[in-house]
N, C-alpha and C positions, 0 to 999 in steps of 0.2 A: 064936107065930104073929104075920103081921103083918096090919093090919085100917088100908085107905085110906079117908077120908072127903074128899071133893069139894066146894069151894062156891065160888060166885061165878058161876055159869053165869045165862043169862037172853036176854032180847030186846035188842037194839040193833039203834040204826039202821046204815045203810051208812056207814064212814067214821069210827064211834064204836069205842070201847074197851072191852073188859071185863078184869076180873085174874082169875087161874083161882090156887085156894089148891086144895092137897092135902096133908092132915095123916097122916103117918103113927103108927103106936099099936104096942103089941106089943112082940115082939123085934127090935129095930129094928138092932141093934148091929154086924148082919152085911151092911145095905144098902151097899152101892156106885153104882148105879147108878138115878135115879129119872128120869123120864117124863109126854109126854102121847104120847097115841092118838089118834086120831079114827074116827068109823064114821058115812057116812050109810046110809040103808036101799038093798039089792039094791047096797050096791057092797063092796069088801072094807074089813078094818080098815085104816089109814092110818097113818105115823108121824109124827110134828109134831115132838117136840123132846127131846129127853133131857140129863140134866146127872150129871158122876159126882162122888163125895163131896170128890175133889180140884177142881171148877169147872169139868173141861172140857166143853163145849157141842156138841149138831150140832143143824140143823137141816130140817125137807124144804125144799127149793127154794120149794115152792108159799108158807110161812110165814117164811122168812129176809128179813130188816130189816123185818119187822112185827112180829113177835111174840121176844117175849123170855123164854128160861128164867131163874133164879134158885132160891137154895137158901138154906134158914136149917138148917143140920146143929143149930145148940142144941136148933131148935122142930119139928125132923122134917119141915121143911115144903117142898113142891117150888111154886115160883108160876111161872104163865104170863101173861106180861102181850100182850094182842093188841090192837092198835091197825091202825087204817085194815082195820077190817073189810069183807070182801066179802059177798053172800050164800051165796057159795059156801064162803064156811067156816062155815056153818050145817053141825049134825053133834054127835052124842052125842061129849063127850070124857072119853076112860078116863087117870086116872091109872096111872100104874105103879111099880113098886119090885123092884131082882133084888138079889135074893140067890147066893150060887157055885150055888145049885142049885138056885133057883126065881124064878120072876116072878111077882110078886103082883100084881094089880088091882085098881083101885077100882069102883065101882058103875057111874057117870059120870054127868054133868052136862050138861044141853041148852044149849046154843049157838044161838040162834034169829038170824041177820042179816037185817034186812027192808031190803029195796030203795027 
């Protein structure tokens, strides 16, 4: 099984930066493809940025040349680095990890941008 842990989420101000780390644990040997999400409340979940085991990158429009995926395959670890925060990317963000025949999720991590 695989098992995501989340850290680096918190308060910043407008215009500041956070790193978003997600470690993954388990049977990991079979990931391809790892992830963030986002979900504020009453709206649907959101996709921010995915990276696969070979480097290649997408990201949503709303977070492209702000925010940056990265992957350390040794340390299982997917990071998001977000710079020139709004507060409209306030928003719980879910790590992710697929497998050929599942997607796993992490818990997620609050993202607070104050204005």
């Amino acid at each position: 099984q695989v098992q995501l842990v989340e850290s680096g989420g918190g308060l910043v101000q407008a215009g500041g930066s956070l790193r978003l780390s997600c470690a993954a644990s388990g049977i990991i040997f079979s990931i391809n493809t790892m992830g963030w999400y986002r979900q504020v409340p009453g709206k649907q979940r959101e996709f921010v940025a995915r990276i696969t085991s070979g480097g290649s990158t997408n990201y949503s429009d709303s977070v492209k040349g702000r925010f940056t995926i990265s992957r350390d395959n040794a340390k299982n670890t997917v990071y998001l680095q977000m710079n020139s925060l709004k507060p409209e990317d306030t928003a719980v963000y879910y790590c992710t990890a697929s497998k050929y025949d599942r997607t796993y999720w992490g818990q997620g991590t609050q993202v607070t941008v104050s204005s």
